[in-house]
N, C-alpha and C positions, 0 to 999 in steps of 0.2 A: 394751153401752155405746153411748150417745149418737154419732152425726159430728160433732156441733154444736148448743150449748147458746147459749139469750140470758142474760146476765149480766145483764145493766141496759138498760134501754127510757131513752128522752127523758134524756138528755143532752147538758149544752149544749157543742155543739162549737165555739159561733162563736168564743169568744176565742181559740181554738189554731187557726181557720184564720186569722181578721186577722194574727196574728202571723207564723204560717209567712206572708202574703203580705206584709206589712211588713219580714219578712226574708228575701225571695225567691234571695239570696246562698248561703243557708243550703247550698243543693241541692247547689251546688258544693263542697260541703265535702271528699267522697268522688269519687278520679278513680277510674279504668277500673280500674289497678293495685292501689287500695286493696280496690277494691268485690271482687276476685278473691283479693285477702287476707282479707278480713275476713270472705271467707263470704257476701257479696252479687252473685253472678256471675246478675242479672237483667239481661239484655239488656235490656227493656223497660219498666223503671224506675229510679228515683234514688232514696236513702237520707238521710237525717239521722239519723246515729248518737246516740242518749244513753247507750246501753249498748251495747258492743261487746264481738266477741273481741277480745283482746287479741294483737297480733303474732305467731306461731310460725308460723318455717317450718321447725321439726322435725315439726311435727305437725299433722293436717288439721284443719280448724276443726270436723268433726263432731265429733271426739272432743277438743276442748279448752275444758274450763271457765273457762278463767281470764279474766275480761273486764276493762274499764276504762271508768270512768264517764268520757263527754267535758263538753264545759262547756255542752252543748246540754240537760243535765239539769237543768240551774241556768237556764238561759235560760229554757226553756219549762218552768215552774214546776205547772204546770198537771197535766202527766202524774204528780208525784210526787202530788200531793190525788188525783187519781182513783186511785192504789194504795192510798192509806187510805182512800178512800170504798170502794173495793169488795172493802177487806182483803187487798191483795199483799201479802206479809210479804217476801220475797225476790226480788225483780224479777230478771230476766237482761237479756240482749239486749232493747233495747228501742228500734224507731225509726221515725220518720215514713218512708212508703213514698209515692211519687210515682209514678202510672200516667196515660197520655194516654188518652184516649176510644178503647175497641177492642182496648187493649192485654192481653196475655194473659204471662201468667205459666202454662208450660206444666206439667200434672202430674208433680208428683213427690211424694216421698216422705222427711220426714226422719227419715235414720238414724244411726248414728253414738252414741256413749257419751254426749255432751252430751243427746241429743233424747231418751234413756231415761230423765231425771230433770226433763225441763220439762213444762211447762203448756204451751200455747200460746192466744193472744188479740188481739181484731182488731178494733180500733174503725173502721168509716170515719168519715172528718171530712166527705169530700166527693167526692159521686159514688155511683152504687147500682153493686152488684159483683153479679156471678154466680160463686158459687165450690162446684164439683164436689168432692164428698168423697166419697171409696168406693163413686161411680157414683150418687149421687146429687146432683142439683141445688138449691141453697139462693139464696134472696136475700138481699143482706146491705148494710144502708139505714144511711145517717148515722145518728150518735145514739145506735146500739144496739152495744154492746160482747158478745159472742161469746167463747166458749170454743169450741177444735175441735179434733179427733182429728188431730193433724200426723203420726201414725204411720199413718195412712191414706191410701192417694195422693188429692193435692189439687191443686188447680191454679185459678186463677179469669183472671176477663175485666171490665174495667170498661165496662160495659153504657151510662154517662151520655152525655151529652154535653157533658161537662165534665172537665177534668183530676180525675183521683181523686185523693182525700190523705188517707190512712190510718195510724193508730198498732199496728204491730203488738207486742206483745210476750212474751217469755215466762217464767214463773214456776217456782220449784223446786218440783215436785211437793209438795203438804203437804195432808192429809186438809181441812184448813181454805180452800184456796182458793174462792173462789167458786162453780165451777161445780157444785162439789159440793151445794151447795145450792138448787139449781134442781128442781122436780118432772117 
């Protein structure tokens, strides 16, 4: 199997970064506490949730499906056309990622009952990324939306010199998703 698969080449990211910069408030949506709840414990970035886990502190967010759509799905309209342009049928977790020029998201590995029935998928908006998958090195450039093996240790660095802002998200396994059709 594949580390990493390009889904779609040339698309247009401008109108979801004018917007993320038009509603630069957005960032703060998620504090420290949330970001530690929700499953987003990155030092070194910010979050705009549109799908999230959903609260439980009986249970770790690896292994907890249940999420909840926020109203940043309905805002940023945009992300829902790109799951039928490129056939998500099932979207999960789904949100804008904010990294500074340098910053590193160190390798890890998602494990956990959730991670054994997702996709995972990684648009940058803005900014080129360098991101290590199973000790190999990828570039990974505005425009082009990515499928990659999250069950493999990964870890990336935004390379730009410019704030990165990227759509990560992920899908319930389904023979039909897209990367499956990539040669």
């Amino acid at each position: 199997m594949n580390s990493i698969v390009v889904v779609k080449n040339n698309i247009d990211v401008n109108p979801l970064v004018s917007k993320l910069y038009n509603n630069w408030k957005d960032w703060n949506y998620m504090n420290d506490k949330d970001r530690i709840i929700f499953g987003h414990n990155l030092e070194q970035t910010k979050i705009v949730p549109l799908i999230t886990v959903k609260n439980s502190f009986s249970c770790n967010v690896k292994d907890n499906d249940k999420q909840v759509i926020t109203e940043f799905l309905e805002k940023y309209s945009e992300v829902k056309n790109l799951f039928k342009d490129v056939k998500i049928k099932k979207p999960c977790r789904t949100g804008f990622m904010k990294m500074n020029p340098g910053a590193v998201i160190k390798p890890n590995v998602d494990d956990g009952n959730y991670y054994k029935t997702r996709d995972r998928y990684f648009l940058p908006l803005q900014s080129t990324y360098h991101m290590l998958i199973g000790g190999n090195l990828f570039r990974l450039d505005p425009g082009v939306l990515y499928w990659f093996n999250h069950h493999l240790p990964y870890g990336m660095v935004n390379v730009g010199n410019t704030v990165g802002i990227s759509l990560m998200f992920d899908a319930l396994h389904n023979k039909n998703n897209p990367h499956h059709f990539i040669k």
